[in-house]
N, C-alpha and C positions, 0 to 999 in steps of 0.2 A: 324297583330296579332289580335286575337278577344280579346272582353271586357273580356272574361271568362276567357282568358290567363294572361292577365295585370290587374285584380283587386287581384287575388291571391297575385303575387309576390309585389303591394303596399306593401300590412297585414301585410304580411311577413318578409320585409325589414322594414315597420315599428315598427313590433315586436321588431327585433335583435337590432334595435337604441335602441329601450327604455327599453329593458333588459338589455342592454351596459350600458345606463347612468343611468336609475332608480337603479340599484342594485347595481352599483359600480363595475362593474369589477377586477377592478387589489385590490383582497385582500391582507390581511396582507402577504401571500406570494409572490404575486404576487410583492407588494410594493417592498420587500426587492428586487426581479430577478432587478427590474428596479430601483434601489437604486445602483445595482451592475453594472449595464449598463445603464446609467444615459443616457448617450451621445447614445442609441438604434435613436431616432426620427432623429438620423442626421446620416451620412454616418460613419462609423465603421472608426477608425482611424488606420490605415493600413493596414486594408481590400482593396483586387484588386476589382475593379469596375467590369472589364470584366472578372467572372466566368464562371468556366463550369456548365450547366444547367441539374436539375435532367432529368432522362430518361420523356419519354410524357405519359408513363403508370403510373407517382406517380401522385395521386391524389391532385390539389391545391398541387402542387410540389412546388410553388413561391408565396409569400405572395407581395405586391403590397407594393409601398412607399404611404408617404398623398398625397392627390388631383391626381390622376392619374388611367387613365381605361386603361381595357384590355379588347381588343374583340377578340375572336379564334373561329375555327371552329375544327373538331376534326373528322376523318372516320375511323369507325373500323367495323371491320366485324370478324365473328367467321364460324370456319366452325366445325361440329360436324359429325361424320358417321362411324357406326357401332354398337353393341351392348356390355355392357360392365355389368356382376355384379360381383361385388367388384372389385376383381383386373384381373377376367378374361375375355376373351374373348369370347362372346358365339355367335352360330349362329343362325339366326330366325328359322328354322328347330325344335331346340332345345325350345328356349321362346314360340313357338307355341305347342309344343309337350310336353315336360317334363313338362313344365311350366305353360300350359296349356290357354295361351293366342290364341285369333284367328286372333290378326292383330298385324303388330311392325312395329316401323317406321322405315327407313332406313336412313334419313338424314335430319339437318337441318343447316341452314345457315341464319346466322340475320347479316343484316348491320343498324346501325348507323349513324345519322350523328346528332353531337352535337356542336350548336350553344350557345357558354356563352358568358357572360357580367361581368367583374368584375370590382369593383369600389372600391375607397379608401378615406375612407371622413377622413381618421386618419392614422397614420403609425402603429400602432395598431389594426387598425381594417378593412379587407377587405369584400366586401359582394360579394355575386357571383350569379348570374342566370342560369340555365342552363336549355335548351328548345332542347330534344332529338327528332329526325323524325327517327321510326321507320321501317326495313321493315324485312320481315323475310316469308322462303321459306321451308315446310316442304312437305318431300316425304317418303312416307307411303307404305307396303307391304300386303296387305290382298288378302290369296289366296281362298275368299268362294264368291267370285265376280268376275265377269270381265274375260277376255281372260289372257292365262298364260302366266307367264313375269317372271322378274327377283323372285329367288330361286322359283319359278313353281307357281309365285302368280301374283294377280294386281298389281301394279306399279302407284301410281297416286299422284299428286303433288297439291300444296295448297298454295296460296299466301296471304299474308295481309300484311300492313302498316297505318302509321297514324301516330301521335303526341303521346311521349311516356309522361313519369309522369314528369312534369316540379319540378325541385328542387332550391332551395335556401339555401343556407348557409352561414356564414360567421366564415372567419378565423383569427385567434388572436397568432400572432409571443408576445412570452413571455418569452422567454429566447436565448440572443443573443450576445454575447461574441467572438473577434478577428473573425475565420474563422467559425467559430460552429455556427448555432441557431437555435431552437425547436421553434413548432408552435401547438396551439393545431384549430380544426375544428369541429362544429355542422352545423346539417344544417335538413329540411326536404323535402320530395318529393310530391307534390299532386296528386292525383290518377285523371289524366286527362288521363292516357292510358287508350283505351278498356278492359275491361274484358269479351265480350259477342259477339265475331269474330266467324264466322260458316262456314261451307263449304257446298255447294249443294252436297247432293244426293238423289239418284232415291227415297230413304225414305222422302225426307226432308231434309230443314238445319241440320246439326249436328253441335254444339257448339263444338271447335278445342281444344285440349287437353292446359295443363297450359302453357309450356314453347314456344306456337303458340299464343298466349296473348303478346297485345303491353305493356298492361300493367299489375298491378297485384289487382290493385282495394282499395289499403290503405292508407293512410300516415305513409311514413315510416320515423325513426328518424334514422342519422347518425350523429357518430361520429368519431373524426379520431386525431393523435398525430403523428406529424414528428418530426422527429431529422435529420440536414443537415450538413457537412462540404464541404465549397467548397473555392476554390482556382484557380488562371489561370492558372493551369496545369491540377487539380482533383478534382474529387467530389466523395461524399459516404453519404450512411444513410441510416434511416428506418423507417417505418409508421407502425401502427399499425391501424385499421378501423375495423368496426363494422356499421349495418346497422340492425335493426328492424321495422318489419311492427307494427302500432299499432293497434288493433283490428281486427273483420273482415269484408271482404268486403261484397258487395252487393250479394253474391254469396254462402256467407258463410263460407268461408275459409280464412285464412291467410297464406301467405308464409313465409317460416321457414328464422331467422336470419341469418346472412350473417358475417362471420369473418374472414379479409383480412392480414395476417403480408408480409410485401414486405422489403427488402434490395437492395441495386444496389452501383455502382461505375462507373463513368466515367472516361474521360481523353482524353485531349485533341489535335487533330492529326493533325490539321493545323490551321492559325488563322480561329477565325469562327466558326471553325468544331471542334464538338469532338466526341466522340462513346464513348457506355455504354453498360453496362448489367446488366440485373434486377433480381432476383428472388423471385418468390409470391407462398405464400402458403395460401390459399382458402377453407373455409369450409363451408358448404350450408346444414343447416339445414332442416329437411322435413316440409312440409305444414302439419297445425293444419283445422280438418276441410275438406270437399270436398265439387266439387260441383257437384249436384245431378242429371248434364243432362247429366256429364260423367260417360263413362260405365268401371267402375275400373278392370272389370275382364276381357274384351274383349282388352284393348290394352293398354303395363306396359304406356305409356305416360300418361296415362289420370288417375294414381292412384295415388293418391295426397302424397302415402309412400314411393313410389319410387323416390324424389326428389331433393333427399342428397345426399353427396358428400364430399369429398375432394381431393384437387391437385396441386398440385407444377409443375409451369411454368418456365422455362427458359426464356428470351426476350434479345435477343440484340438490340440496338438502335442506332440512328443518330441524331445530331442536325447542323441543318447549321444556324447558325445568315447570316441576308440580310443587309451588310453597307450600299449598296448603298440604301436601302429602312431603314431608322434609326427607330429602337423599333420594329420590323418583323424578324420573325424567321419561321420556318419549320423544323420536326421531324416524323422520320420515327423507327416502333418499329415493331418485329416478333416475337411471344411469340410461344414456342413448350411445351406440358403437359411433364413431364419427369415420373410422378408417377400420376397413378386417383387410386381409391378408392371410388364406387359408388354404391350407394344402387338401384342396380341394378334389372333386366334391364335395362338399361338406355343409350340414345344416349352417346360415346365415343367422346370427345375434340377431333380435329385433331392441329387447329392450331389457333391464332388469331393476325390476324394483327391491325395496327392500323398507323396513318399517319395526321397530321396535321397543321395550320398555327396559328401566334398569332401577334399583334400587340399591342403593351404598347406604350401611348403617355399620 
């Protein structure tokens, strides 16, 4: 890891200690939640040890006990393809013609792989690192070039990858009672992803439209609130999240806030194993701002209004705990869009997977 990756998240984790202790955390309300769960810092008194575990799509699903790490790795991959505004279906024929664009994209596909560190200096208090390797695969239709291809146009594809916005956060379990407990999360992202990835053509580089970007050029701030019940049969709950960039980037624009509400329920189907199903509802506000080497009228991706959204995912999921490996686990999740609504034209969800390992020691 370079010096430029590991001096951020010091600052950063030493911020959230000494906002922790210089400002006092656990207010006068906070006092009373732990006044009421005195006995929070030691194991729950008749609470089962061996719960079932939220789905691998809740976010900081599991707050950490004191003195104890968690290292996980995390693959998810999205795939996107076809054209979509609002809630219809349109053809590039149409976005080209009616609409009067002269190129649309026809597909993209971004996989992930996220590498975090979580750590526990307090049963209160968990910090988290999380260092994403981006990659992502966009295929594009412009029929005013090139030999004729799919819908009687070019057909041509574009790759990048990299190191996406490395984040930090830390999570604060503050109300926790028999089989229930809430947790609230801050945290923020550093704009270590690219924002200025291009693709050769016969013109020259052209600078790749927003959602072909590793990253988006900001610090953005998140926050987020769980509520959990679990037991050795079931689990259920819900989060709420929120993500804003703050200011803008180098480029000139900011990407539009990010508002997450997720529900799910487990249960458990053999020791070990249990299966779940999640549902998230997603709303992606437009980019404030463009930037100025893209060409907003020649192709909907690259029109920083066309960016918003919303849509409700289904996911079913698996978790298998590893005995014979003690504190390792594996979880598998496949999320299908059931409703989008897009300020369209705009590439269409198909589907996203996700799949990962964790170890607590």
């Amino acid at each position: 890891m370079s010096p430029r990756l590991i001096l951020p998240a010091k600052g950063l984790i030493a911020l959230f200690v000494g906002v922790l202790l210089g400002a006092g955390l656990p207010t006068r309300a906070l006092a009373q939640d732990a006044a009421e769960t005195e006995a929070s810092d030691a194991p729950i008194e008749g609470a089962p040890k061996d719960v079932v575990p939220p789905p691998i799509g809740v976010r900081f699903g599991e707050a950490l006990e004191g003195n104890t790490v968690r290292v996980s790795y995390v693959w998810e991959r999205i795939r996107s393809q076809g054209l979509v505004v609002g809630r219809d279906n349109v053809t590039p024929d149409y976005v080209r013609g009616a609409l009067g664009f002269t190129q649309t994209p026809r597909s993209l596909e971004v996989t992930v792989h996220t590498v975090a560190v979580a750590y526990a200096p307090h049963p209160r208090v968990t910090l988290v690192a999380e260092i994403p390797f981006v990659q992502k695969e966009l295929e594009r239709v412009d029929p005013s070039v090139g030999a004729v291809g799919f819908y009687g146009g070019a057909r041509r594809q574009v790759q990048t990858e990299g190191v996406g916005d490395v984040s930090f956060s830390v999570v604060i379990p503050f109300i926790r009672k028999g089989v229930e407990s809430s947790q609230v999360h801050f945290g923020f992202d550093v704009p270590t992803g690219s924002i200025r990835r291009s693709e050769s053509t016969p013109g020259g580089p052209m600078i790749l439209p927003y959602d072909s970007q590793i990253g988006n050029g900001t610090v953005d701030f998140e926050w987020g609130w769980t509520y959990k019940g679990e037991t050795e049969n079931f689990s259920w709950g819900g989060q709420a999240l929120g993500r804003h960039p703050i200011g803008r980037n180098g480029r000139d624009y900011r990407e539009g806030s990010r508002f997450t509400g997720r529900l799910w329920a487990g249960v458990r189907i053999a020791k070990g194993v249990s299966a779940s199903v999640r549902t998230e509802w997603e709303k992606q506000n437009n980019s404030e701002g463009f930037d100025r080497d893209l060409r907003p009228t020649f192709d909907p991706a690259e029109t920083s209004k066309l960016q918003g959204g919303a849509q409700i995912t289904v996911a079913p999921g698996l978790s298998i705990d590893l005995p014979q490996l003690d504190g390792q686990r594996i979880a598998f999740e496949f999320g299908v869009p059931v409703y989008q609504d897009l300020d369209g034209p705009q590439l269409e969800r198909d589907w996203t997977a996700r799949a990962g390992w964790q170890w607590v020691y």
